[in-house]
VEXBAPA-80856 format. One record per atom (N, C-alpha, C): residue in one letter; y, z, x. Coordinates in steps of 0.2 Angstrom, whole numbers, plus 5000, padded with zeros to 4 digits. Example, Ala and Ser with C-alpha at 12.3 -4.5 7.8 and 13.67 -1.06 7.14 Angstrom:
! residues 2
a497250395066
a497850395062
a498450395066
s498950355064
s499550365068
s500050395064
END
This chain:
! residues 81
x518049615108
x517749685106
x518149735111
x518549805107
x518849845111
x518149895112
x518549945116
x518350005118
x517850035112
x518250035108
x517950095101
x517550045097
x517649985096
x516949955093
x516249975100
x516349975105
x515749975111
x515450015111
x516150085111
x515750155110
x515350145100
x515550125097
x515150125088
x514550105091
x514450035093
x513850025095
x513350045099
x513450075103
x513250095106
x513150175106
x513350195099
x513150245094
x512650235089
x512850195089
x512350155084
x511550165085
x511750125093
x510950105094
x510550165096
x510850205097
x510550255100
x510350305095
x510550315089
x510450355081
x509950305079
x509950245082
x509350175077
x508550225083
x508850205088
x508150265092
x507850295090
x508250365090
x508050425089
x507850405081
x507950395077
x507650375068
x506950365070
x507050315077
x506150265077
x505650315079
x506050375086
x505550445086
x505350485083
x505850485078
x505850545070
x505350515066
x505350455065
x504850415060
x504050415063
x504150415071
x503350395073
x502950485072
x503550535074
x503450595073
x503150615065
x503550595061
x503350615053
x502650565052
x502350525054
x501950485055
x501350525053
x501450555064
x500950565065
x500750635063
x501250675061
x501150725060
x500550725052
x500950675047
x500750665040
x499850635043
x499750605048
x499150595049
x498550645052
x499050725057
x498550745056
x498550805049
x498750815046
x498750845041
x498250815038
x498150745036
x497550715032
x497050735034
x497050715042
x496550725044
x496250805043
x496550845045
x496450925046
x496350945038
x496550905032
x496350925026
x495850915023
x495450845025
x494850805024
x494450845028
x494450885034
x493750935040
x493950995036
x494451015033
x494151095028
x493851055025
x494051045019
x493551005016
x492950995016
x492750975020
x492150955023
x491751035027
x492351065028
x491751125031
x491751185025
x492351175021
x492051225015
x491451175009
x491351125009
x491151095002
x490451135000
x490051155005
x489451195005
x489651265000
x490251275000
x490351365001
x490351415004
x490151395011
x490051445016
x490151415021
x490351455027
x490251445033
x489851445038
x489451405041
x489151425047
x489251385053
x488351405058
x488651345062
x488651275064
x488451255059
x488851165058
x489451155057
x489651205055
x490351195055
x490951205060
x490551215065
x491151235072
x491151175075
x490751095073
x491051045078
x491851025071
x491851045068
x492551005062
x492751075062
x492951115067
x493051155066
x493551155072
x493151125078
x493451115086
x493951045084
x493650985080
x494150945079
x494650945076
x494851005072
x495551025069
x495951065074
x495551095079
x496051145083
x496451075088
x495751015089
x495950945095
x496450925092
x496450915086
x496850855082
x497750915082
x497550985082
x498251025081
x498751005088
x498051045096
x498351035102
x498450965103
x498150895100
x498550835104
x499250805097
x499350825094
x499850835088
x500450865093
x500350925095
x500850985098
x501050945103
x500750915109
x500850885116
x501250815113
x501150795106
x501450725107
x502150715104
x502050795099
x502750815097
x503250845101
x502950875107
x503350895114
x503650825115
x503350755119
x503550725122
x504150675116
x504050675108
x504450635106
x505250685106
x505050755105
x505550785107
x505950765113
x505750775117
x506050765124
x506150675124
x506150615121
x506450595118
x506850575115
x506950615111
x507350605106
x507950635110
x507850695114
x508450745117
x508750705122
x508450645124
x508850615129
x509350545126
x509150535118
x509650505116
x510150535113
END
């Protein structure tokens, strides 16, 4: 194996990475969207708003802030490949 297959592979491996934090990212994003589609949902099915509706209303803004903190961290992953 020369120089320039070492560096491909090891180009390689590293593009196979980043794919696998890209993928776990689009994931979880597509999950919380589910989720976040299914708690409107559920807080307009009445037609109105009140206040039962502020605990599915506190778990869409949970499900937004631990979404944002997991997409920081796969970022700063991916940056280091």
């Amino acid at each position: 194996m020369n120089d320039n297959e070492l560096i491909l592979r090891l180009y390689e491996e590293e593009r196979n990475h980043a794919r696998y934090h890209e993928s776990q990212r689009a994931a979880l994003a597509n999950m919380i969207t589910v989720i976040a589609a299914g708690l409107i949902g559920f807080i307009t099915f009445d037609q109105k708003i009140s206040g039962t509706d502020l605990f599915p209303a506190a778990m869409i803004v949970l499900a937004g802030l631990y979404g944002m903190v997991f997409m920081a961290k796969i970022a700063e992953r991916t940056r280091l490949h």
